[in-house]
C-alpha positions in Angstrom: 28.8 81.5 -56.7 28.7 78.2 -58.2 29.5 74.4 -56.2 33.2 73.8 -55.7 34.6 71.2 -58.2 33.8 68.1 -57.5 36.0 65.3 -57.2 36.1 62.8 -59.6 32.3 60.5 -59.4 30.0 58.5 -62.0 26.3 59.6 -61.9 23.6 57.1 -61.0 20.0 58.9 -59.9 18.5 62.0 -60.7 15.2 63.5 -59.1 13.4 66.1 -61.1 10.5 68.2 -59.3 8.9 70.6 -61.3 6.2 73.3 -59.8 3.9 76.1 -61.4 1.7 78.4 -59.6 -1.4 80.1 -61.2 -4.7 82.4 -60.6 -7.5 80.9 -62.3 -9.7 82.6 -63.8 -12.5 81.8 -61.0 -10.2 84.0 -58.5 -9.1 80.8 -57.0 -5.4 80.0 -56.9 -3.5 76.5 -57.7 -0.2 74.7 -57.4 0.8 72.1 -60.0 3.5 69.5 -59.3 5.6 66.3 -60.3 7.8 64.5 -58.9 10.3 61.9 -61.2 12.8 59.7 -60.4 14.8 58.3 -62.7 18.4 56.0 -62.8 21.5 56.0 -65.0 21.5 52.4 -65.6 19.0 49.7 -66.2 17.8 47.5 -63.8 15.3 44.5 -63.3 11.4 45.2 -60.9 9.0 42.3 -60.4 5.8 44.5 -60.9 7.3 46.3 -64.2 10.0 43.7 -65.6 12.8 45.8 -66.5 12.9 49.6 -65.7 15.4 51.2 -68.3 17.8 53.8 -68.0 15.9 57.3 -67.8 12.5 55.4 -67.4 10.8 57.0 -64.0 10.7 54.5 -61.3 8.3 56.7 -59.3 6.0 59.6 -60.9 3.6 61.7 -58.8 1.5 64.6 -60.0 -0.6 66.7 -57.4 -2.7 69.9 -58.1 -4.1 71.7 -56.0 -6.4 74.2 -55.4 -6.6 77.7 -52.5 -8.3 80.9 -51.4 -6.4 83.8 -50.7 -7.0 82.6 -47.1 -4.5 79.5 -47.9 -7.4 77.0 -47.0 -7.0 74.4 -49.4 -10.4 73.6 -51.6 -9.8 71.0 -53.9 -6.9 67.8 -54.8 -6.2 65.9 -57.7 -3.2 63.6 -57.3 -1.9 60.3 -59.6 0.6 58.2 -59.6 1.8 57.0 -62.9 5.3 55.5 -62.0 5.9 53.2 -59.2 7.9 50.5 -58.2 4.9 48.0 -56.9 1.5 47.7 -58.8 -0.2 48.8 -55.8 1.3 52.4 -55.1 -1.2 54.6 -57.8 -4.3 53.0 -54.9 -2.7 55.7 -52.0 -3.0 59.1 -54.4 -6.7 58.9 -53.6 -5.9 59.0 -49.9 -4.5 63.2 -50.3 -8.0 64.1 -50.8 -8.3 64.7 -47.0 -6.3 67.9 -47.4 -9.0 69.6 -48.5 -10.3 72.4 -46.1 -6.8 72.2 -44.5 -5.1 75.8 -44.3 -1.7 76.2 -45.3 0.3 77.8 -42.4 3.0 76.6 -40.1 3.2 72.8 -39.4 1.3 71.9 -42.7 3.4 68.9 -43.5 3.0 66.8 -40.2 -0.8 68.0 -39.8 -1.5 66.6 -43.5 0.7 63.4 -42.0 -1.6 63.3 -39.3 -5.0 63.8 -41.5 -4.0 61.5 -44.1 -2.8 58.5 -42.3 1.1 57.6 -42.6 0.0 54.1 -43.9 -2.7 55.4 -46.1 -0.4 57.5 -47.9 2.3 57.8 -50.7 5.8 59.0 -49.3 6.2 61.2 -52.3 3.5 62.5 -52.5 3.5 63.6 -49.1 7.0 65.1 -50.5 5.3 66.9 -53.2 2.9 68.7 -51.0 5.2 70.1 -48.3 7.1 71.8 -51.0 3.7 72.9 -53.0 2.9 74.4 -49.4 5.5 77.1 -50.4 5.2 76.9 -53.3 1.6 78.4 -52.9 2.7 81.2 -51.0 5.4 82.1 -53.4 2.5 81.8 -55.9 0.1 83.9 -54.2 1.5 86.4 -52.0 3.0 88.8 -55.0 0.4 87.6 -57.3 -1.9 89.5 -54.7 -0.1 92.3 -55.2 0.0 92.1 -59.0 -4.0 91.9 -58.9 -4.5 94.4 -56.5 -3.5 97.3 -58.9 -6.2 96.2 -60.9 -8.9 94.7 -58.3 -9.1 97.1 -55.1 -10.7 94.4 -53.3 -8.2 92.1 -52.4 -6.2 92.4 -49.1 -3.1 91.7 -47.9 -3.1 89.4 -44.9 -0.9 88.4 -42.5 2.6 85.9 -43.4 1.5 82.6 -43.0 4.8 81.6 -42.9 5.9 83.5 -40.1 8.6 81.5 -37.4 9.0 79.1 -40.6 13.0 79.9 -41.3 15.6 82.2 -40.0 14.6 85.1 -42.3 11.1 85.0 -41.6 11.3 84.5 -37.6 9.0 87.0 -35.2 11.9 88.9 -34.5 13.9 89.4 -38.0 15.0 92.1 -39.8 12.6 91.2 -42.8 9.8 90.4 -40.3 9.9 93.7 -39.1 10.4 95.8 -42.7 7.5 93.7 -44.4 5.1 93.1 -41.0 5.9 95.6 -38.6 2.6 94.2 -36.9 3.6 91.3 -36.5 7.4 92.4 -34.9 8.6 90.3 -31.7 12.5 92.0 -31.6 13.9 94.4 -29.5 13.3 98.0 -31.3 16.8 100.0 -32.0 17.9 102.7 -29.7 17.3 106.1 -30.4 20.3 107.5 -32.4 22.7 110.2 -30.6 22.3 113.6 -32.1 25.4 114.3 -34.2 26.2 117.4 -36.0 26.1 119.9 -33.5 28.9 121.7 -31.7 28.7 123.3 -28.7 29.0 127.2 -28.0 31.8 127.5 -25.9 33.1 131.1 -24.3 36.1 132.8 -23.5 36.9 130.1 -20.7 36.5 127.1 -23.1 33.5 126.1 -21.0 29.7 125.5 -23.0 27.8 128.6 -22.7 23.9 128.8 -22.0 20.7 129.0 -23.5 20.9 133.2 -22.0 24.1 134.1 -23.0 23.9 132.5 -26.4 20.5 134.3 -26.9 22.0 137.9 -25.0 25.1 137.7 -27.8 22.5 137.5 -30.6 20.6 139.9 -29.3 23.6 142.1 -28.2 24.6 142.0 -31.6 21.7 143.2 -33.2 21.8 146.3 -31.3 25.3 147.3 -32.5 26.6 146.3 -29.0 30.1 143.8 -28.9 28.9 140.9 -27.2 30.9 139.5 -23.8 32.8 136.8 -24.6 32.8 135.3 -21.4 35.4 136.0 -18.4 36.8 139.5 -19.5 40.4 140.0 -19.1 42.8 141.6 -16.3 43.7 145.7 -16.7 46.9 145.5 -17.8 49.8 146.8 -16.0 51.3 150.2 -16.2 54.4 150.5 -18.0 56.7 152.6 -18.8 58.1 155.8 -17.0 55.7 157.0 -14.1 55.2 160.7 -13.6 56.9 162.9 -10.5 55.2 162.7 -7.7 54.1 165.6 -5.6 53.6 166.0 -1.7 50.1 166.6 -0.5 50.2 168.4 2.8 48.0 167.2 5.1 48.0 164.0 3.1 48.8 160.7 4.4 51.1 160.0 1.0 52.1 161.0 -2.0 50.2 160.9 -5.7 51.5 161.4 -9.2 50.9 164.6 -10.4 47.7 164.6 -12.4 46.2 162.0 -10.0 42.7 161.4 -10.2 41.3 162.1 -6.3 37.9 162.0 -5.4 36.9 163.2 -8.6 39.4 166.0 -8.4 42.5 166.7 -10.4 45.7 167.6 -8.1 47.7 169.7 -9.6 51.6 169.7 -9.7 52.1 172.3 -7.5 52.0 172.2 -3.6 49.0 173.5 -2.3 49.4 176.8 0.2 47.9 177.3 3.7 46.0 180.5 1.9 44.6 178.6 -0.9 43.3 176.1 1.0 42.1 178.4 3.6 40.2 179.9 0.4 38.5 176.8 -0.7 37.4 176.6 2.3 35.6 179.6 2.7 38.0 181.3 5.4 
């Protein structure tokens, strides 16, 4: 989405980088940039006279030159708009970069190499932005070659811990360099999708008598469902009873006893001296 409007404002500076990236034809890759600032109005400048409106008051171009290491071989840098007459003698100063490699901390290493009084301030500018500009350059220009030259390898981020996306422990750290990871790993997921067995007390059943039901029901046999229920009660009209003599109570008639069946009739002293044997 685009800036709020602004509030009303007259314009008076504009700075204007501009960068390429390119593989030469040598396999070596380069960065090429400029820097231009330039003013809305005229004004006057001891060393130039009068600097006129959209004349650059300062304009820098570097090139340089890398491996797919990101170790810096070779710098050209000029300086062909300045405020003092002096300015163009510090370009010459940036050829101490060379050999440098282009990783984390670049900017106030190259600082520290080249000499804060030695150099230009814009040009010092130029290169911390060429820095990442060279690894937007190179790191899917890799890729591009590499469908076509087997040879090249992918290495390592060199700009690993350089922003929030690309810290040890990111999400894009860990999709594009697993490797090179530092966060916590995700906990295993629960298992979802799967419902218990439950029986006929609404309890989960086992392993067994999930496994005896499928196997019960191969065989043609109904399966238990778990707790079977209470014989019902007896209802209805119940049937006359009959004394037993020599009993200790009385049965229905038709009782089951012992495995025998007593009949509805009262048993005599002679018949049962007969099964007996007397």
């Amino acid at each position: 989405m685009p800036l709020p409007r602004p509030t009303a404002r007259q314009h008076f500076h504009r700075r204007t980088i501009v960068m390429d990236g390119y593989l030469r034809e040598d396999g070596l890759w380069e960065v090429e940039g400029t820097l231009t600032d330039t003013k809305s109005y005229s004004f006057p400048n001891q060393a130039r006279g009068t600097i006129n409106a959209g004349e650059p008051l300062h304009a820098m171009s570097v090139r340089f030159v890398y491996d797919d290491d990101y170790t810096i071989k070779g710098v050209e840098s000029v300086t062909d708009g300045s405020p003092y007459a002096i300015c163009p003698n510090a370009a010459s100063a940036f050829t101490a970069a060379v050999g440098m490699p282009i990783a984390g901390g670049f900017r106030q290493k190259l600082r520290n190499k080249v000499g804060k009084i030695a150099g230009c301030t814009h040009i010092f500018e130029l290169f911390g932005t060429m820095a990442t500009v060279a690894f937007q350059t190179s790191f899917l220009g890799k890729r591009r070659v590499s469908t076509q030259d087997s040879s090249v390898t992918h290495r390592s981020p060199g700009l690993l811990d350089t922003c929030y996306a690309l810290r040890s422990d990111s999400p894009v750290t860990r999709m594009f360099w697993p490797e090179h990871y530092t966060g916590a790993l995700a906990p295993t997921p629960p298992v979802t999708g799967v419902t218990p067995v439950t029986g006929g007390t609404g309890t989960p059943e086992s392993t067994t008598t999930e496994t005896s039901r499928s196997e019960s029901t191969k065989s043609g046999v109904p399966p238990s469902r778990g707790a079977l229920a209470p014989t019902p009660p007896v209802t209805g009209a119940l049937a006359p009873t009959t004394q037993v003599t020599g009993g200790t109570g009385t049965l229905a008639s038709g009782a089951l006893v012992s495995g025998a069946l007593v009949s509805g009739a009262p048993e005599s002293a002679d018949s049962r001296k007969d099964s007996l044997g007397g």
